[in-house]
C-alpha positions in Angstrom: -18.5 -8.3 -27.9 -17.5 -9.4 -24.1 -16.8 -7.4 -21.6 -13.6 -7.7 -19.0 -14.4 -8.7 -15.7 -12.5 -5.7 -14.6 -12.9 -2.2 -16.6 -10.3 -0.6 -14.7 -7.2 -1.3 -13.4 -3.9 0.4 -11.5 -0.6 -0.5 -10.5 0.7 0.9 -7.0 4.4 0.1 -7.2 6.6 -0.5 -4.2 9.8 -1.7 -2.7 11.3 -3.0 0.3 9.0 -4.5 2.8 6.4 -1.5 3.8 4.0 -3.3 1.1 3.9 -5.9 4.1 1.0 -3.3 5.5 -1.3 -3.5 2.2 -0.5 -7.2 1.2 -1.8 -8.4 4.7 -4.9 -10.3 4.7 -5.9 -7.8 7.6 -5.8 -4.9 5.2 -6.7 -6.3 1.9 -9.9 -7.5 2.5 -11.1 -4.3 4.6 -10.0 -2.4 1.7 -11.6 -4.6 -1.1 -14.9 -4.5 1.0 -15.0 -0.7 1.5 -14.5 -0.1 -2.1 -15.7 -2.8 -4.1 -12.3 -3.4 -6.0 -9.9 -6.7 -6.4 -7.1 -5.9 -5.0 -3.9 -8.6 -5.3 -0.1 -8.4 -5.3 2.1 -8.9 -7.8 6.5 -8.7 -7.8 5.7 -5.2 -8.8 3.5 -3.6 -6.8 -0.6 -4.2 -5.6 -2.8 -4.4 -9.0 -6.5 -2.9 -8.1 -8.9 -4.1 -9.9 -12.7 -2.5 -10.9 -14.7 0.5 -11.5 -12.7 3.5 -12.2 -13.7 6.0 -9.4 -13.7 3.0 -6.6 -10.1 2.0 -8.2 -8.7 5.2 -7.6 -9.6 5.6 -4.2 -8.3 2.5 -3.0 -5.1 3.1 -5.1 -5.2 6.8 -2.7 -5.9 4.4 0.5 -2.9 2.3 -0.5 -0.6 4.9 -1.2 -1.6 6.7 2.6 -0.9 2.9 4.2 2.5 2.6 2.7 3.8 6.1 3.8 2.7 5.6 7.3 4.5 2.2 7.3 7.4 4.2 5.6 7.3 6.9 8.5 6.9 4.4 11.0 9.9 3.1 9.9 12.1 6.3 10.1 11.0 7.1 13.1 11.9 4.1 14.6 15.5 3.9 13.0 16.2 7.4 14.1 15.2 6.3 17.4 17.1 3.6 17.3 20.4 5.2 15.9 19.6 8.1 18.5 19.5 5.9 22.0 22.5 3.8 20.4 25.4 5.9 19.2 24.6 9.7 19.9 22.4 12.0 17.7 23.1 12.0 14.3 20.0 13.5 12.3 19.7 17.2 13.5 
């Protein structure tokens, strides 16, 4: 009987370019450190890879990166769209 090198694993799926945040080496490694996981991208998403518990928490990490990249986004189109043609979102 062998074991997996990884017991655990979860799939974080995104789109567009606000995955840009997580895939960045600045990010990644911080977040593989501080949980003990493999984290690595795929054309789907970012794969974690490990213990269940630490797997899960990064996966929560991950998912609180992209919606502040996804917010910081918004924000700066409405501004955008704001100081250029008038005020469309109320």
């Amino acid at each position: 009987m062998s074991s997996a090198p990884f017991p655990f694993s979860f799939s974080v799926p995104f789109a567009g370019k606000h995955c840009s945040t997580v895939i960045g080496t600045k990010c990644i490694i911080p977040l593989q450190q501080e949980f003990g996981v493999n984290i690595r991208a795929s054309k789907v998403g970012v794969i974690i890879e490990g213990e269940e518990k630490p797997v899960l928490y990064a996966a929560l990490k991950v998912y609180s990166l992209l919606s502040l990249a996804m917010a910081q986004s918004v924000e700066k189109l409405e501004n955008e769209v704001t100081l250029g043609k008038g005020e469309i979102f109320p």
